[in-house]
N, C-alpha and C positions, 0 to 999 in steps of 0.2 A: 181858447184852444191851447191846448200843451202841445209845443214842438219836442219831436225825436231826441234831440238835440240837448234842452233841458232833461231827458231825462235820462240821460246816459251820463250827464258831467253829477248828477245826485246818486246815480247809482245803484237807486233803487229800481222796482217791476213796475210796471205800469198802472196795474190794478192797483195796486195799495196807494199809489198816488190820488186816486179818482175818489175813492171809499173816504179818506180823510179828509178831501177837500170842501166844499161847498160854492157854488157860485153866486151871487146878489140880483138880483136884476135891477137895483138901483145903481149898482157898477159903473162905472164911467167906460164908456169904449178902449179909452186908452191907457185904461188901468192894467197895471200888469199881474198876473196870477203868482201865487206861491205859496207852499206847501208847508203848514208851520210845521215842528218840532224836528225836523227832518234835516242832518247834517253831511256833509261829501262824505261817502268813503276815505279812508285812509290811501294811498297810493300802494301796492305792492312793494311789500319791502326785496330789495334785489338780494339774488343769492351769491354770500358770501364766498369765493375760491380763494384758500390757501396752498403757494406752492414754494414748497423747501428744497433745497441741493445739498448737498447730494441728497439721492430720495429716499423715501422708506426702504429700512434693511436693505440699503448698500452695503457690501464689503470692498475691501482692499483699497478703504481710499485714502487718497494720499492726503497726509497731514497737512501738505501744503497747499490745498482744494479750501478755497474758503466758505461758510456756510452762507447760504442766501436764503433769504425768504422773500416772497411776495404775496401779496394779499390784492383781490379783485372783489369789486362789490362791498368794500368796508377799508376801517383805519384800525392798524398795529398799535396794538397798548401796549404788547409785553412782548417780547422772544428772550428767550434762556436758552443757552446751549450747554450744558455741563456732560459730566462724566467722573463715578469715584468723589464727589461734594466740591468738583472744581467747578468754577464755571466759567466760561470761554469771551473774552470781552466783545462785543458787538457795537456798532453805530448805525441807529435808524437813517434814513434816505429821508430828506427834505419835504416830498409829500406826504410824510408816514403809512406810505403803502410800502416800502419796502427797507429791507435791513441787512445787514451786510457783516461780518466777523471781523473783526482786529487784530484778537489774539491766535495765538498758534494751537494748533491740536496737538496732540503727542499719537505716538504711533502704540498698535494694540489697544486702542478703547475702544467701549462703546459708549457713542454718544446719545443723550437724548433730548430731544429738541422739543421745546414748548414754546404754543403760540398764543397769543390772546389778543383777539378780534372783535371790534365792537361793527356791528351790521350798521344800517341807515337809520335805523330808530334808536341805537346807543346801545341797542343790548350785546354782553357779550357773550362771547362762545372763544372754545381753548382748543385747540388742535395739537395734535400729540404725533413722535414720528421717530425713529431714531435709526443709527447706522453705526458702522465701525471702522475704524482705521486698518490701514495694513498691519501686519504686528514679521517685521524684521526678522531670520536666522542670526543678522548679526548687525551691530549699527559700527560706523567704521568711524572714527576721530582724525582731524591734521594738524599735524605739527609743523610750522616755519623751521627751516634749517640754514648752518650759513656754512654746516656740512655733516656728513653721520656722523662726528664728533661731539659738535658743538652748535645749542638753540641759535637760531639767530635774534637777536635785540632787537624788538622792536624801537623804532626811534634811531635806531643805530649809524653810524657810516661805517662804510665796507669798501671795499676797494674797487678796482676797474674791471677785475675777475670774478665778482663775486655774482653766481644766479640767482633767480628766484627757484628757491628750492620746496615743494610740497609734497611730505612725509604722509602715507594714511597708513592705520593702525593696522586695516586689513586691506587683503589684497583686491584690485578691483579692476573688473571685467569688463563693465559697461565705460571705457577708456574718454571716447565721446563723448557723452555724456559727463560724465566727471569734467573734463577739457572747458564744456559749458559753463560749469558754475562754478569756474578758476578764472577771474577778471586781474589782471594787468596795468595798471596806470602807469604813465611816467609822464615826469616834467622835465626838459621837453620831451613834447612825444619821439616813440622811436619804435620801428617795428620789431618784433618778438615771436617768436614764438614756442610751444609746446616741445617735448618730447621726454617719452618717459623710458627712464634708465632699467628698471625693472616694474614688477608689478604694483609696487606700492610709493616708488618715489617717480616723481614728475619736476622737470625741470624748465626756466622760460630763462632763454638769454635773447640778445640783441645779435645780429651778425656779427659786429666788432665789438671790441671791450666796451665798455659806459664810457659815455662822456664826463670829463668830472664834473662836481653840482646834481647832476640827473637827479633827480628825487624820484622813488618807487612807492607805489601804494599797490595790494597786493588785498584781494576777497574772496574768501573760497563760498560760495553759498550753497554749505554743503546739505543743509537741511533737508530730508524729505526727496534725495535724491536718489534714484536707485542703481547703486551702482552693479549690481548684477549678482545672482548664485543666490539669492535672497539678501544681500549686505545691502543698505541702507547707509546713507547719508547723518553724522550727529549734527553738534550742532555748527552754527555759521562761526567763520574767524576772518581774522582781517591783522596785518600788518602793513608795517612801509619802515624803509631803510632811506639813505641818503650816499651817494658813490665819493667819497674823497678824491684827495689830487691821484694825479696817476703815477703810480710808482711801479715800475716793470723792471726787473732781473733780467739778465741773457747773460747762462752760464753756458759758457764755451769749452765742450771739454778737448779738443786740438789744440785753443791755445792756453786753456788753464788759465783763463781768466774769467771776473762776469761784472760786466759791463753795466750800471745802478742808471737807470733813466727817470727821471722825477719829473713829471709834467713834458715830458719829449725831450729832457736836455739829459746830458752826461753829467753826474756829477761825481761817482767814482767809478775806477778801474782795479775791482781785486783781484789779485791774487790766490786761486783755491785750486784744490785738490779733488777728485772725482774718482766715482767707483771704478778699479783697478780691473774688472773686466772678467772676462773667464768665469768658470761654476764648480759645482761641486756638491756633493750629494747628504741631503739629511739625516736624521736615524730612524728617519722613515721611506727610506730611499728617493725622497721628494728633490730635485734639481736646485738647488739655491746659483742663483745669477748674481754677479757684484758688477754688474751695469749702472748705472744710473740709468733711469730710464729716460729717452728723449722726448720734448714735448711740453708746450706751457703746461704749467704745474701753478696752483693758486695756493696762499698760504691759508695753514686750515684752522695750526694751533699755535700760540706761541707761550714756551714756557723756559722757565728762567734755567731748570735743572729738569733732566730727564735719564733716568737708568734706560741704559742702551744695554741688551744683551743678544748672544748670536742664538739661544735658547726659544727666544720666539718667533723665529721660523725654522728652527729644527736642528739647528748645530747644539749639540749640548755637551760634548765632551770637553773636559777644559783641557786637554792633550792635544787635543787638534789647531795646528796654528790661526786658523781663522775664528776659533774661541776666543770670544768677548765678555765682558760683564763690569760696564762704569757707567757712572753717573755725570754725565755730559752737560754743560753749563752753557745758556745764551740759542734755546732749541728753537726754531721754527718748522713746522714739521708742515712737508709738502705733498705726502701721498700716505695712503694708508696701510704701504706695506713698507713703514720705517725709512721715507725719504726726510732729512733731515735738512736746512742749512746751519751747519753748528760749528760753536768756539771748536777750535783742533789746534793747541798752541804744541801739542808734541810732534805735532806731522807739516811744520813752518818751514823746515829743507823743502819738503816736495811742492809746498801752493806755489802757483804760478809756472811748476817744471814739470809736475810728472803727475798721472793720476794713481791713488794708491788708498781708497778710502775704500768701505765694505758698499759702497753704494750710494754715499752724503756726501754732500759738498761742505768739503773743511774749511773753514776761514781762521785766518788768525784775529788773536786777541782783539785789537783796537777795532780793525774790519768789523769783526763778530757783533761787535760790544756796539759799535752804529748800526750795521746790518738791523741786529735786534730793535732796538731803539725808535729806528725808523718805520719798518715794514709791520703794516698792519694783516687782516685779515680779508681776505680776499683782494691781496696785492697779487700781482703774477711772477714768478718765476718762472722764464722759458728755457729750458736743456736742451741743448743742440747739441749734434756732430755725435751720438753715441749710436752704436747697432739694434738697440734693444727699444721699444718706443711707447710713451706712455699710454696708458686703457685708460677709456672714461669710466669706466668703475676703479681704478684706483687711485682714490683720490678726487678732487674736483674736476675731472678731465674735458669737462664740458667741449671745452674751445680744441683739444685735439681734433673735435669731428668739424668739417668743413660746412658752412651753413647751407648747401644745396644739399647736403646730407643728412641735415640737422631737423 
């Protein structure tokens, strides 16, 4: 007798079972039956599902989205992700059910993504799929600065004043967000933070000046980030600087002297001269102030010779007594509207007595000639005791703002 049982694991109907068979009656009882030329079915082959990310004809997706695929009911032979004859580098997952991207997309493509799957019996089949990137009004760049003047060096030391300063080419909206992918290190750590001076620079200080040694590392990951209006993130940048000793100025203008601190100690007392005070009006009726303005002040540039003239900001008459026009020797220049600490061997009666300069702090000859010598970029210069008080847009003014306001 044939059981149910045998004839469901062959697969076959019942009838055709019985029709081919024959039985013996010489048979042995405990012989068992079987059905020649007759083989199991194949097992059903399972059905293959491929799924990719982002999915068919996506748009606006972000570059930074990476591509996946998985595959169910079968194993990955092939994935290609290209666009324009590139193609985008990938690494299969460990089961070779699934695969994952490496490389970066670029923004405005269309991608298209090919798969090739082999089912449970090895054959294969190609799955096809494709999507596109966001495509940008505008992609925005940064630049490190150690001020609107001057790149900062990477590798560099800078002094105890000096911030992390990040410059973007275009202006940006999504501030937040941008804040996000602006990373900070320091050795030793030290807290810091954010704030941005206008819409395109952003600055990171510590509450107090750097410790010296501090070492900074500094990543914008800017890629693929959206910073708003439609502008776009370029590509990623990364610097780091290193703080020197601390060298800190306190120019006094009451008593006409400024005070040189080198790692916390005194080691000179000069003698200078300071903006003589009072204004007086442009040839564009603009107010010119000969204050010095009060307020640490960081050093921005330092150059050996610098043409000083009263013509750029707006005195141009050479009749008028506060008309200027020389080429100034041993310059440190401390703010962006023509604060100087500079050689002034013709104005050596007044340093230490009287203030009488257009606005700079004069030193004489030998003062000048160490003053220079010594003081780096992002050393501090602090002006005290004047009416007038320095802006964080002129110049490095970072530290004039108070860190509960910062």
């Amino acid at each position: 007798m044939i059981s149910r049982r045998k004839l469901i694991a062959t697969g076959l109907g019942v009838t055709a079972g019985l029709v081919t068979a024959g039985c013996s009656p010489k048979t042995s009882s405990n012989a068992s039956w079987s059905q020649p030329g007759l083989a199991a079915e194949d097992p059903p082959v399972a059905e293959v599902r491929v799924t990719v990310t982002p999915g068919a004809d996506a748009t606006k997706v972000s570059p930074t989205e990476p591509v996946v695929v998985a595959v169910e009911g079968g194993t990955l032979k092939d994935v290609s992700v290209s666009a324009g004859g590139k193609t985008v580098a990938g690494k299969p997952g460990d089961d070779a059910r699934t695969w994952r991207s490496t490389g970066k997309l670029a923004y405005g493509k269309t991608y298209t993504v090919t798969v090739s799957v082999a089912d449970s019996t090895g054959a294969l089949t190609e799955h096809k799929s494709s999507f596109s990137t966001v495509k940008p009004s505008g992609v925005a760049s940064v630049a490190f600065q150690a001020n609107a003047l001057t790149a900062l060096q990477t590798g560099g030391t800078y002094g105890v004043g000096q911030p992390v300063m990040v410059h973007f080419s275009r202006p940006v909206k999504n501030r937040a967000e941008a804040e996000k992918a602006m990373l900070v290190e320091t050795s030793p750590a030290v807290e810091g933070r954010w704030r941005w001076i206008d819409g395109q620079n952003a600055h990171w200080r510590p509450a107090r000046y750097w410790t010296s040694g501090t070492k900074i590392s500094v990543k914008v990951n800017l890629f693929g980030q959206d910073l708003g209006k439609g502008v776009y993130g370029g590509a990623n940048a990364s610097t780091n600087f290193t703080i020197g000793p601390s060298r800190i100025a306190i120019a006094d203008a009451s008593t006409h002297r400024m005070k040189v601190y080198l790692d916390g100690k005194v080691v000179r007392d000069i003698p200078i001269s300071m903006g003589k005070g009072g204004t007086t009006k442009g040839a564009n009726g603009e107010v010119i102030s000969y204050w010095t303005r009060s307020g640490p002040h960081v050093v921005m540039t330092r150059e050996p010779s610098h043409r000083m003239t009263s013509a750029s900001y707006g005195l141009v008459d050479p009749k008028d007594p506060n008309y200027y026009d020389e080429v100034i020797t041993l310059c440190l220049r401390i703010s962006y509207s023509g604060e100087f600490v500079h050689m002034a061997d013709w104005n050596i009666d007044a340093q230490g007595d009287r203030n009488t300069s257009h606005g700079c702090i004069n030193v004489g000859p030998d003062n000048a000639r160490w003053f220079y010598d010594t003081f780096r970029l992002g050393d501090v210069v602090d002006v005290r005791n004047t009416p007038r008080a320095m802006t964080v847009t002129d110049g490095v003014g970072d530290w004039t703002i108070p860190w509960d306001k910062w």
